[in-house]
C-alpha positions in Angstrom: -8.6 24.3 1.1 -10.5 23.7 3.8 -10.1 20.0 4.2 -6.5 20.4 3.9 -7.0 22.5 6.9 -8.4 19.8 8.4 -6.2 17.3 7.8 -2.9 19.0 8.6 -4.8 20.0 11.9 -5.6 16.2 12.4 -1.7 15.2 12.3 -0.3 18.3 14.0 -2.5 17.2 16.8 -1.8 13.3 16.8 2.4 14.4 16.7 1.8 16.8 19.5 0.3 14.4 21.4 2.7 11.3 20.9 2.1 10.4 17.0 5.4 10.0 15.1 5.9 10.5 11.7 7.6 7.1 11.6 4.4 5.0 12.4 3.4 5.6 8.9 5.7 3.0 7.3 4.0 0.3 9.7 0.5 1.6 8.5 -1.0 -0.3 5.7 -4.4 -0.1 3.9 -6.0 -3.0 1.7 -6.8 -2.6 -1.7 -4.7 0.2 -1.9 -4.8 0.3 -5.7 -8.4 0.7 -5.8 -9.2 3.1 -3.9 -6.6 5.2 -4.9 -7.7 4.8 -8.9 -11.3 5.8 -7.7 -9.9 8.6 -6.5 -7.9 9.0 -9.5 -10.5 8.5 -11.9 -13.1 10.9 -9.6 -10.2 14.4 -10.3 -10.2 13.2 -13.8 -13.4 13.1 -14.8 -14.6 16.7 -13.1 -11.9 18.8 -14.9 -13.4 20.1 -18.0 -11.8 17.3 -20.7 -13.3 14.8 -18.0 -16.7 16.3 -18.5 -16.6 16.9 -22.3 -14.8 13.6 -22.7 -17.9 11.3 -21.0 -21.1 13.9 -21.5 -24.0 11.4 -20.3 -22.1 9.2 -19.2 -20.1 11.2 -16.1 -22.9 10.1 -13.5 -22.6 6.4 -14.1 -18.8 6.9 -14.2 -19.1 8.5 -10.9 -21.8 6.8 -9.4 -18.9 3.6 -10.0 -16.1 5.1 -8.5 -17.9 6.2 -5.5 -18.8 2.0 -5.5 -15.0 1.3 -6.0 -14.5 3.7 -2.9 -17.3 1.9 -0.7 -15.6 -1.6 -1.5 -12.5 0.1 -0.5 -13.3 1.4 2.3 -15.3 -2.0 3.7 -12.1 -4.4 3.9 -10.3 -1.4 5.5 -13.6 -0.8 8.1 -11.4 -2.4 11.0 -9.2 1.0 10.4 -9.3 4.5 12.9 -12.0 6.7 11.1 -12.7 4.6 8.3 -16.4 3.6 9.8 -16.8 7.2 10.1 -15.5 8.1 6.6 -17.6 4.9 5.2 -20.8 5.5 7.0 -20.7 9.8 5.0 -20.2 7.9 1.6 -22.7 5.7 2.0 -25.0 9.2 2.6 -23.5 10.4 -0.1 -24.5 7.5 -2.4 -27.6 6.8 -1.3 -28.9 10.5 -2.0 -26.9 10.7 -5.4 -28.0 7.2 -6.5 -31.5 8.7 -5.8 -30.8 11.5 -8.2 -29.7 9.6 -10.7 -25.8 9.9 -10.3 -26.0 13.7 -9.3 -25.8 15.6 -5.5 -28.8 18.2 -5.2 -26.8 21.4 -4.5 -28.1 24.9 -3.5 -27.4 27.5 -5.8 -27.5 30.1 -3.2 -25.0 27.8 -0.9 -22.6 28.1 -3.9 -22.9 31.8 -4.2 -22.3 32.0 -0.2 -19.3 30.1 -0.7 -17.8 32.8 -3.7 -18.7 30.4 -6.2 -21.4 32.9 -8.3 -20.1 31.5 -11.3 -20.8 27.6 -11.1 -24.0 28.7 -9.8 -25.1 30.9 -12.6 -24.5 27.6 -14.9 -26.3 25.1 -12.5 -29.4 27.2 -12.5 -29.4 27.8 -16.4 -28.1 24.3 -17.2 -30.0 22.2 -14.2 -26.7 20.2 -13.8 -23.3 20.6 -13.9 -21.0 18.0 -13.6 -21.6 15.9 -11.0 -24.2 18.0 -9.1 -28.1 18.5 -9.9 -29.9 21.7 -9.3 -31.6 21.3 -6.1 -35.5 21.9 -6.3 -39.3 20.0 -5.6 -37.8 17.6 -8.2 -35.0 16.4 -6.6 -35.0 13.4 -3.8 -33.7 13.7 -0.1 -32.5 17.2 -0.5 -31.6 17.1 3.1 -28.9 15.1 2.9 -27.7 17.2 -0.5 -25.1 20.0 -0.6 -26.8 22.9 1.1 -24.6 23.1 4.1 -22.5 26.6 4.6 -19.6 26.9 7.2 -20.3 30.9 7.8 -16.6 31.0 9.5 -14.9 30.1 6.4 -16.2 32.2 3.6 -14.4 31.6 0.2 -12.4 28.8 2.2 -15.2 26.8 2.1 -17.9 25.0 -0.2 -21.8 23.6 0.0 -21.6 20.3 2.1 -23.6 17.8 2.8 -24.0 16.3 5.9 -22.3 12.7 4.0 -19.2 15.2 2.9 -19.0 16.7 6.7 -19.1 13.1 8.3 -16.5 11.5 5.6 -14.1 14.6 6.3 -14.4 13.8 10.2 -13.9 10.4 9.3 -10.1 11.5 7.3 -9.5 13.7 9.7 -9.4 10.1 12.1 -7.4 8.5 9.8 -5.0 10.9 9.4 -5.0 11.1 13.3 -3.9 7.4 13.7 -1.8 6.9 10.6 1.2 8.3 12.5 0.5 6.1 15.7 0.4 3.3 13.2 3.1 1.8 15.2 1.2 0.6 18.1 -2.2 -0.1 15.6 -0.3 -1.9 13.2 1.5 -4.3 15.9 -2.1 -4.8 17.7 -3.9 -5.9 14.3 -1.0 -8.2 13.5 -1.6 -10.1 17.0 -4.9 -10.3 16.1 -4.6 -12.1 12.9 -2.1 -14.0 14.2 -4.5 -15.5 17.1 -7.4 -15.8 14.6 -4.9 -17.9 12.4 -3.6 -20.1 15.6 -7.3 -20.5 15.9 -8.5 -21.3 12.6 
């Protein structure tokens, strides 16, 4: 909920302040298809036939859709809040490659957030999906989810500091995808010089 506060916040504010809905038709993202099937594939696989359907193997299935996302998200780094949206996966990764395909997550952040229940079953299980119980056995718990947004109580979720960073970076690209129009006609003159060039 809280990110789609975000993001309609992030396009209210770019059409209030000259954006038009009609930009978006000019904006275009590369290897569309792959990022979007990451994403895909990510919603699948943490519903619970996603998790019962792979077992042991839903951290290498994530850990692989969060590499599809990074090659994504590198041919499209020229993009409005894509270097801010790529530099929080790469946190993200980086602590969950270290954890062997999970995110260290504070119980107690979850119970914060109104989510007693998932934390109850992290603490007796020691995992849960895609998310490791965070203790003196974990790696880089700084960067994991322990983060709480007091303001948004039940609205929110345990963050990381990767998660908070890739939301700013959305929240960009939302923000320029409706003033697209101007983007889109200043990154076609500049392929078309580098081609005159070339």
């Amino acid at each position: 909920m809280f990110v789609l506060v975000v993001l309609a916040s992030a396009l209210s504010l770019s059409l209030v302040t000259g954006g038009r809905l009609r930009y978006i038709e000019n904006f275009h993202l590369k290897a569309l298809p792959l990022g979007v099937g990451a994403f895909v594939v990510q919603l699948l696989i943490f519903t619970s036939r996603g998790e019962s359907l792979l077992g042991t193997l839903l951290p290498a299935v994530y850990v692989l859709t969060l590499l599809a996302l990074l090659a994504f998200l590198l041919v499209n780094r020229r993009v409005f809040g894509v270097p801010f949206l790529l530099a929080g996966l790469v946190l993200n990764v980086v602590v969950v490659g270290a954890n062997h395909g999970r995110m260290p997550t504070d119980p107690q952040a979850l119970v914060a957030t109104g989510q007693g229940s998932h934390a109850e079953e992290l603490v007796r299980d020691g995992a849960a999906a895609n998310v490791v119980l965070m203790s003196d056995r974990t790696h880089l718990n700084f960067m994991g989810d322990y983060i709480v947004l007091p303001f948004l109580g039940d609205m929110g979720s345990a963050y990381s500091a990767g998660d908070l960073l890739a939301l700013a970076g959305e929240a960009a690209l939302v923000y320029g995808m409706v003033r697209a129009g101007r983007t889109a006609h200043a990154g076609s003159t500049e392929d078309r010089l580098s081609e005159t060039g070339s």
